[in-house]
PDB file of N, CA, C and O in Angstrom:
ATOM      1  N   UNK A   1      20.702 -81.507  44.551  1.00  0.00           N
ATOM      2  CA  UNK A   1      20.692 -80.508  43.499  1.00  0.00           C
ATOM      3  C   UNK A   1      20.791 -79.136  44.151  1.00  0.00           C
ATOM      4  O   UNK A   1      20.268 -79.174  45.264  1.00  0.00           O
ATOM      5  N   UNK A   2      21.278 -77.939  43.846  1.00  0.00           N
ATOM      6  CA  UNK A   2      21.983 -76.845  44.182  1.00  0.00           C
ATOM      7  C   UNK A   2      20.937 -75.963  42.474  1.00  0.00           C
ATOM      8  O   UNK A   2      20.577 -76.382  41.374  1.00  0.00           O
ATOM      9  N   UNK A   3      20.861 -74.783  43.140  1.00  0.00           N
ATOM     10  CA  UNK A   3      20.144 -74.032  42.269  1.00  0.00           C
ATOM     11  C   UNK A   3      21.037 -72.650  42.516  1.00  0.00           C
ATOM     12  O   UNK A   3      21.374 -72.606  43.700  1.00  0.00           O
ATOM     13  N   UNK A   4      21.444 -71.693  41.880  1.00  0.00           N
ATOM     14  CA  UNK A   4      22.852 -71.025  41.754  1.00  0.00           C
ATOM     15  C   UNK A   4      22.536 -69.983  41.028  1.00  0.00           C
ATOM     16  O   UNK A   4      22.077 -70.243  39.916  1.00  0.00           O
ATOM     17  N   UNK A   5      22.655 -68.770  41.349  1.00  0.00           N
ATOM     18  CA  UNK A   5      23.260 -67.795  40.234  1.00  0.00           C
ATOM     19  C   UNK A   5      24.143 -67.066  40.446  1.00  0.00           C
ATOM     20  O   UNK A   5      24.034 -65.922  40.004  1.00  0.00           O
ATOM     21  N   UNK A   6      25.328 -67.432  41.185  1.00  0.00           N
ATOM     22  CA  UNK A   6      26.745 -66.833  41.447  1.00  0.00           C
ATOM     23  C   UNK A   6      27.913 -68.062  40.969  1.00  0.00           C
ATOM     24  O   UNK A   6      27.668 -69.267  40.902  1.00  0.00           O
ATOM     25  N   UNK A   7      29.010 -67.507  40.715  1.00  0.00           N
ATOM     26  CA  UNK A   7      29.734 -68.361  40.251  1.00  0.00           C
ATOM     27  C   UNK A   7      30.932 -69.456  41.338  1.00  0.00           C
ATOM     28  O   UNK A   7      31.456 -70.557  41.171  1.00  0.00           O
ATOM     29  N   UNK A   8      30.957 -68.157  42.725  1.00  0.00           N
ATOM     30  CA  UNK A   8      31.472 -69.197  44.031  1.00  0.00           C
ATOM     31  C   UNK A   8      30.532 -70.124  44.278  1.00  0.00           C
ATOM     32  O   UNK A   8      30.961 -71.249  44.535  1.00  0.00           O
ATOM     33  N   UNK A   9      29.217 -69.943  44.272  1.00  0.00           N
ATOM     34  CA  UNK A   9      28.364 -71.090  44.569  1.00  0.00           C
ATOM     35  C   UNK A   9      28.268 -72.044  43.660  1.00  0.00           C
ATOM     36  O   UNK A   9      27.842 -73.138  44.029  1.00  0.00           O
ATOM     37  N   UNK A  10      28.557 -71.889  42.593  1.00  0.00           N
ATOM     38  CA  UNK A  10      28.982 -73.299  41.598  1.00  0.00           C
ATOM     39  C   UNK A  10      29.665 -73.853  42.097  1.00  0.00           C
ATOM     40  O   UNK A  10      29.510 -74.908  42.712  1.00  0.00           O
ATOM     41  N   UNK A  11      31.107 -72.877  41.829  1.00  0.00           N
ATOM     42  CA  UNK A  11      32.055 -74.182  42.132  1.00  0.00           C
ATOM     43  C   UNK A  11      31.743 -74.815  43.407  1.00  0.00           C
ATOM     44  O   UNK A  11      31.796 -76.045  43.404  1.00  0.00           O
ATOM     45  N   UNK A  12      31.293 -73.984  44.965  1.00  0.00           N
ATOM     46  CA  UNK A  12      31.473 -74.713  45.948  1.00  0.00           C
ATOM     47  C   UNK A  12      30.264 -76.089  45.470  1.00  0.00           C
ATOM     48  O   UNK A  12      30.684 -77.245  45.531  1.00  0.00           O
ATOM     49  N   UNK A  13      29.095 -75.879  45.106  1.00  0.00           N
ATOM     50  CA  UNK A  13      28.168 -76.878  44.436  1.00  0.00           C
ATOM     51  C   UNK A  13      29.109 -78.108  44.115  1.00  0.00           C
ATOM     52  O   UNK A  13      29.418 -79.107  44.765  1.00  0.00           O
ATOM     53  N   UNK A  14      29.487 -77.577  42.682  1.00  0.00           N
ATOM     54  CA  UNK A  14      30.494 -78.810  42.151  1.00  0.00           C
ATOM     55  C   UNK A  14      31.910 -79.538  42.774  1.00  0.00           C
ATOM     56  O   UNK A  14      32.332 -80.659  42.490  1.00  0.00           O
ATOM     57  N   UNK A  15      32.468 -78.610  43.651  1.00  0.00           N
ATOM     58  CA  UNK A  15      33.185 -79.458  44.416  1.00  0.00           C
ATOM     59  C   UNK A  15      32.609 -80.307  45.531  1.00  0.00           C
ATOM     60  O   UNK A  15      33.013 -81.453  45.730  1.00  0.00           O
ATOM     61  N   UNK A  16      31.732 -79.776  46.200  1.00  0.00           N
ATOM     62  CA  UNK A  16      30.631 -80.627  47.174  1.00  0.00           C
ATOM     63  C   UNK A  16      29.984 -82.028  46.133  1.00  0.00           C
ATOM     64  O   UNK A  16      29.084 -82.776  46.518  1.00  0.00           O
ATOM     65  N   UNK A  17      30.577 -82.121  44.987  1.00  0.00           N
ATOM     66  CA  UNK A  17      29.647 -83.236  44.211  1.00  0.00           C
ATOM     67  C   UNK A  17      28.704 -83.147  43.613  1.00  0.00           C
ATOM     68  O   UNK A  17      28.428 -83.958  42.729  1.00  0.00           O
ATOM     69  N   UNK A  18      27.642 -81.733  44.054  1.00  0.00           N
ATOM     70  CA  UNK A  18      26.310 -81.936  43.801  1.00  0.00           C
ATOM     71  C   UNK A  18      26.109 -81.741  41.938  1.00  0.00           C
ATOM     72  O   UNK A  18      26.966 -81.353  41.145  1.00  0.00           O
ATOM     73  N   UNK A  19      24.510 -82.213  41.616  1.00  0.00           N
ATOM     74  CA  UNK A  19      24.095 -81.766  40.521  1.00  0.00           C
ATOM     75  C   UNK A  19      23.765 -80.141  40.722  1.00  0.00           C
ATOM     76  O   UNK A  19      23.494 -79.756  41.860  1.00  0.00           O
ATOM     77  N   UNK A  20      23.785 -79.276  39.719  1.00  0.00           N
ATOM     78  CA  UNK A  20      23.859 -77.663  39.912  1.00  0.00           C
ATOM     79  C   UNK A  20      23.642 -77.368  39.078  1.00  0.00           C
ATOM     80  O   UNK A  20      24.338 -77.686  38.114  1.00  0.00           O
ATOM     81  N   UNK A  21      22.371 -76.455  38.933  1.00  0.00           N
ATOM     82  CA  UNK A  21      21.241 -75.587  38.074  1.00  0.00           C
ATOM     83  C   UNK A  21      22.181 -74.154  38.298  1.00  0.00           C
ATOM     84  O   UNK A  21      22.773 -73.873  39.340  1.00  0.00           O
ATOM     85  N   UNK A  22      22.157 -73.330  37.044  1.00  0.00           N
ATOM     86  CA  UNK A  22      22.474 -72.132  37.109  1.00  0.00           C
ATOM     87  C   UNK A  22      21.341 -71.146  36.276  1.00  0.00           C
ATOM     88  O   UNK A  22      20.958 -71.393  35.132  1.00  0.00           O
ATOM     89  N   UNK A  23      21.002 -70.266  36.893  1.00  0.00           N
ATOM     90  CA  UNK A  23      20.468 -69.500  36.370  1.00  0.00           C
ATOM     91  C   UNK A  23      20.924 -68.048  35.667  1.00  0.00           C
ATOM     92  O   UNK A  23      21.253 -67.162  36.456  1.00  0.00           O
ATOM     93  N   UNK A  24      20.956 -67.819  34.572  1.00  0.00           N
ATOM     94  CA  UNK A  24      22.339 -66.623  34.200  1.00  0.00           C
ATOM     95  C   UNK A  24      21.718 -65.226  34.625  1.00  0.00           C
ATOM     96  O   UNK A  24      22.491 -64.441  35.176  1.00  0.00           O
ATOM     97  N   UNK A  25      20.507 -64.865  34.442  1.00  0.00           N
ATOM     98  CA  UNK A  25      20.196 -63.594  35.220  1.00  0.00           C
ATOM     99  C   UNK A  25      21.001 -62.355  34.568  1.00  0.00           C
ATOM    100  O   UNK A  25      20.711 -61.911  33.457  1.00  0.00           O
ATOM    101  N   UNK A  26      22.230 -61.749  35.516  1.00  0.00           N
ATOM    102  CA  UNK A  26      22.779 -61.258  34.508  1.00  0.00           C
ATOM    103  C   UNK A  26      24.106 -61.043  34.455  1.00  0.00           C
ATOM    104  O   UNK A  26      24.649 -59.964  34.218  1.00  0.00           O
ATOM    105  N   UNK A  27      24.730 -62.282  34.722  1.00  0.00           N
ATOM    106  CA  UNK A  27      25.931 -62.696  34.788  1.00  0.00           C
ATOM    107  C   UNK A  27      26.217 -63.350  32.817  1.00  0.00           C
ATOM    108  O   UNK A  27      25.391 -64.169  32.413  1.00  0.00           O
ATOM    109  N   UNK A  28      27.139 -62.988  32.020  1.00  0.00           N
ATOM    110  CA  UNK A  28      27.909 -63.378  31.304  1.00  0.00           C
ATOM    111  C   UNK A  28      27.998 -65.315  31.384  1.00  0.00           C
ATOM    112  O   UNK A  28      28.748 -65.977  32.102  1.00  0.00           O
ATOM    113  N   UNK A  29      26.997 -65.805  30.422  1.00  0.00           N
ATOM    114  CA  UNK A  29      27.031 -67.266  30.513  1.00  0.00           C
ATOM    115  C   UNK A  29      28.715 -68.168  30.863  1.00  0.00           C
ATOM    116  O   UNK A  29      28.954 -69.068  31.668  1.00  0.00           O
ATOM    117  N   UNK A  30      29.472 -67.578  30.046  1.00  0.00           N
ATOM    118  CA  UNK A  30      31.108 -67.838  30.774  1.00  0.00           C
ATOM    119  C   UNK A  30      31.765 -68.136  31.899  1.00  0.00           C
ATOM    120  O   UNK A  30      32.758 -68.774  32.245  1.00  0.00           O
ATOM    121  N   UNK A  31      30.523 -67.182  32.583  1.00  0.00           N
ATOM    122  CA  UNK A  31      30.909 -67.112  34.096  1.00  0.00           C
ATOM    123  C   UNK A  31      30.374 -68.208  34.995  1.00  0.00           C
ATOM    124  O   UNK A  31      30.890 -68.642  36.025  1.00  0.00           O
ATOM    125  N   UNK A  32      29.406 -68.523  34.498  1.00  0.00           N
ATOM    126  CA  UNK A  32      28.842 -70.303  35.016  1.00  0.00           C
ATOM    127  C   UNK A  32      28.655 -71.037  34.090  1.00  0.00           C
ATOM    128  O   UNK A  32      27.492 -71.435  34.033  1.00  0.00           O
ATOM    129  N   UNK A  33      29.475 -71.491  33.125  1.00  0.00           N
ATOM    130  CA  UNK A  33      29.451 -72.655  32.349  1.00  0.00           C
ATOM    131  C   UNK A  33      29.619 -73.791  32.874  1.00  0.00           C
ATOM    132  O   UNK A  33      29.087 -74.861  32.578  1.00  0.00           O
ATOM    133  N   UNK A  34      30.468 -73.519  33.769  1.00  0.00           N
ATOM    134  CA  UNK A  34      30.895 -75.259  34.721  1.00  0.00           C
ATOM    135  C   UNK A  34      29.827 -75.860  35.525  1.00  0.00           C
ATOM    136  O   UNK A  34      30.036 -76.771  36.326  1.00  0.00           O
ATOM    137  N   UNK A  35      28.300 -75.161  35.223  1.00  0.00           N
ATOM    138  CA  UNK A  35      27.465 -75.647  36.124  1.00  0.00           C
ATOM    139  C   UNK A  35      26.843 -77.065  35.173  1.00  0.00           C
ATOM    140  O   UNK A  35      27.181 -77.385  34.033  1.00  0.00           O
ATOM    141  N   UNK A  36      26.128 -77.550  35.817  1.00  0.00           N
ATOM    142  CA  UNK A  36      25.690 -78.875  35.021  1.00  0.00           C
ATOM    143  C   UNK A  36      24.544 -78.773  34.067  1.00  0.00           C
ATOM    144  O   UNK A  36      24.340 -79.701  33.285  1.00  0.00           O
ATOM    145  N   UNK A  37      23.626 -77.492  34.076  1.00  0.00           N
ATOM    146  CA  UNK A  37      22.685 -77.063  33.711  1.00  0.00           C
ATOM    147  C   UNK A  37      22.438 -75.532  33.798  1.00  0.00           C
ATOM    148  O   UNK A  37      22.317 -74.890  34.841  1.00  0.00           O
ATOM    149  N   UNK A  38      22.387 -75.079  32.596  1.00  0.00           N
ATOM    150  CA  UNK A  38      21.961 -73.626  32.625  1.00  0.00           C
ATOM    151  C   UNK A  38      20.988 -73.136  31.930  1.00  0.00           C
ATOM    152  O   UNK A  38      20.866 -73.295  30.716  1.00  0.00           O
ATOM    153  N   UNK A  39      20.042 -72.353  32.826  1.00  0.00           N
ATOM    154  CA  UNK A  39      19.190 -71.717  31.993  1.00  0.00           C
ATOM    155  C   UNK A  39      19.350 -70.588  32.188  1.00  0.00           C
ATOM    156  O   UNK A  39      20.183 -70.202  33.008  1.00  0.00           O
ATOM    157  N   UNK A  40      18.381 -69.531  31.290  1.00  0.00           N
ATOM    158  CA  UNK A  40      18.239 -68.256  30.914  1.00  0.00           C
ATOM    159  C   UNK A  40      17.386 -67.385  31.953  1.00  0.00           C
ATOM    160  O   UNK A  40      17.362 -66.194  32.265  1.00  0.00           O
ATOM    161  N   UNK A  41      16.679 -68.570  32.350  1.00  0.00           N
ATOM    162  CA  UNK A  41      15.709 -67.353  34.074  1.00  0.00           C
ATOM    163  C   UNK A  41      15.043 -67.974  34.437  1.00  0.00           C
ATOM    164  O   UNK A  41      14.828 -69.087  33.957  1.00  0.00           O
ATOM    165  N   UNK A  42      14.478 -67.508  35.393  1.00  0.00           N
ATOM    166  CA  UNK A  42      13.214 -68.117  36.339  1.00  0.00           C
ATOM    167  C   UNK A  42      12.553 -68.575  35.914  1.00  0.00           C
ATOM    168  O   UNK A  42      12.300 -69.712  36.312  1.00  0.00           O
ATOM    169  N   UNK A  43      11.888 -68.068  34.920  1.00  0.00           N
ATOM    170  CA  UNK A  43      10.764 -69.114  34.219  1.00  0.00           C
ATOM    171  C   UNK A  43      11.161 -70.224  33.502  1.00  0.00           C
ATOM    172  O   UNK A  43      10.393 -71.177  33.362  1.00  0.00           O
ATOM    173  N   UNK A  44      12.718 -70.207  32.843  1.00  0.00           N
ATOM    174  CA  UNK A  44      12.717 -71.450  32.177  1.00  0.00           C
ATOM    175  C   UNK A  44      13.014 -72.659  34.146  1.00  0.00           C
ATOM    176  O   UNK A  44      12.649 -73.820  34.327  1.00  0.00           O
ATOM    177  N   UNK A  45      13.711 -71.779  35.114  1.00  0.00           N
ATOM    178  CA  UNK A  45      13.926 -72.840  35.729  1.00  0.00           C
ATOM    179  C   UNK A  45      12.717 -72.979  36.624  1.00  0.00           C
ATOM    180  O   UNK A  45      12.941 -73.627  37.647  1.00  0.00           O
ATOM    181  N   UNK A  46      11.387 -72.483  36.465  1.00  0.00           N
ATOM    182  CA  UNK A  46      10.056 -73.266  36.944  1.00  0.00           C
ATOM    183  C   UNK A  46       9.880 -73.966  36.042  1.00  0.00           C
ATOM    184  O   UNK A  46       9.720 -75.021  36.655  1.00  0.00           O
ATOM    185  N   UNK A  47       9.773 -74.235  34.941  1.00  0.00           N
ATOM    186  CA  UNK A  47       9.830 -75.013  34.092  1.00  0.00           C
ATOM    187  C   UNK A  47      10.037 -76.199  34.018  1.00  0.00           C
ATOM    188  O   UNK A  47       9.171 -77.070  33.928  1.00  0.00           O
ATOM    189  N   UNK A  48      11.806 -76.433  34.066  1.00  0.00           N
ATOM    190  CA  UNK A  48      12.204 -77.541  34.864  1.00  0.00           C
ATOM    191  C   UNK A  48      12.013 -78.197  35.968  1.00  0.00           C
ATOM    192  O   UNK A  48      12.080 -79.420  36.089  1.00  0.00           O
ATOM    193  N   UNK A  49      11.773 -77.420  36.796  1.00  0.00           N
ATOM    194  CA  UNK A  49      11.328 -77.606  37.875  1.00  0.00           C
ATOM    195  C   UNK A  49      10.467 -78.600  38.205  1.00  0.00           C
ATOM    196  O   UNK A  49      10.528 -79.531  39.008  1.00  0.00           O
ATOM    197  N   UNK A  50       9.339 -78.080  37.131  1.00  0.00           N
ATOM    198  CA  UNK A  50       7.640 -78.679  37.068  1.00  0.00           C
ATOM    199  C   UNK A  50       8.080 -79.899  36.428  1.00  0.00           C
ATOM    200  O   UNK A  50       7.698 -80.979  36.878  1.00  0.00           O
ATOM    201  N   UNK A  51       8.890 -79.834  35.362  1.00  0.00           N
ATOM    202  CA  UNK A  51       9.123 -81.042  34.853  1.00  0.00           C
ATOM    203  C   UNK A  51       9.532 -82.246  35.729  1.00  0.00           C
ATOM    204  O   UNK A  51       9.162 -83.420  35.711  1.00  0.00           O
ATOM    205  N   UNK A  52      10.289 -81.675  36.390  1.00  0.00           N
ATOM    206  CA  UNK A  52      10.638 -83.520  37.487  1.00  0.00           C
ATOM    207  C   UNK A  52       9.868 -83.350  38.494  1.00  0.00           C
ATOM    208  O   UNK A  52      10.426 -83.241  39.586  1.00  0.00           O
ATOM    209  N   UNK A  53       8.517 -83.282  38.445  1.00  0.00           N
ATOM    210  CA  UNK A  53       7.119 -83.984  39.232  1.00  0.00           C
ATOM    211  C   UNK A  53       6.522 -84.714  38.208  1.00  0.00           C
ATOM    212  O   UNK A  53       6.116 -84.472  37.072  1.00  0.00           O
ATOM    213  N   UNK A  54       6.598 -85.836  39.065  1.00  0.00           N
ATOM    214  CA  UNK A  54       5.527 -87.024  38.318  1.00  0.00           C
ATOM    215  C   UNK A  54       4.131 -86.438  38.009  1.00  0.00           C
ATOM    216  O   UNK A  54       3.355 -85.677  38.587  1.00  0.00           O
ATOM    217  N   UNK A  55       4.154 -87.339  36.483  1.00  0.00           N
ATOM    218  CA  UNK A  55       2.084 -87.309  36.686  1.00  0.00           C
ATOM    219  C   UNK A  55       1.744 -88.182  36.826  1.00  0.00           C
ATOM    220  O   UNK A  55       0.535 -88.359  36.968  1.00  0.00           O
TER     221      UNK A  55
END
C-alpha cells in the first residue's frame, strides 16, 4: 500500500501495481482520482488507518 498526495506518485504507485491511498489536501480531487482510495485528510486517513488493526 502507497499513501500519496501528488499525482506522479499515483501513477508511479499504480503502475508499480500497488494498492494507493490518496489524500486530496489541496489538490483538485480530479487530479488523483485514479488512486484506489481517496480521502479528504489526515484525519480521515488515521482513521483508516486505525481501522485495519485488529481487535
Amino acid at each position: 500500500m502507497v499513501i500519496e498526495n501528488a499525482p506522479l506518485g499515483i501513477t508511479a504507485a499504480k503502475r508499480a501495481g500497488l494498492y494507493c491511498v490518496a489524500v486530496t489536501g489541496m489538490l483538485e480531487p480530479e487530479k488523483i482520482e485514479h488512486a484506489d482510495l481517496v480521502l479528504e485528510n489526515h484525519a480521515a486517513l488515521f482513521k483508516y488507518l486505525k481501522g485495519l488493526i485488529p481487535k
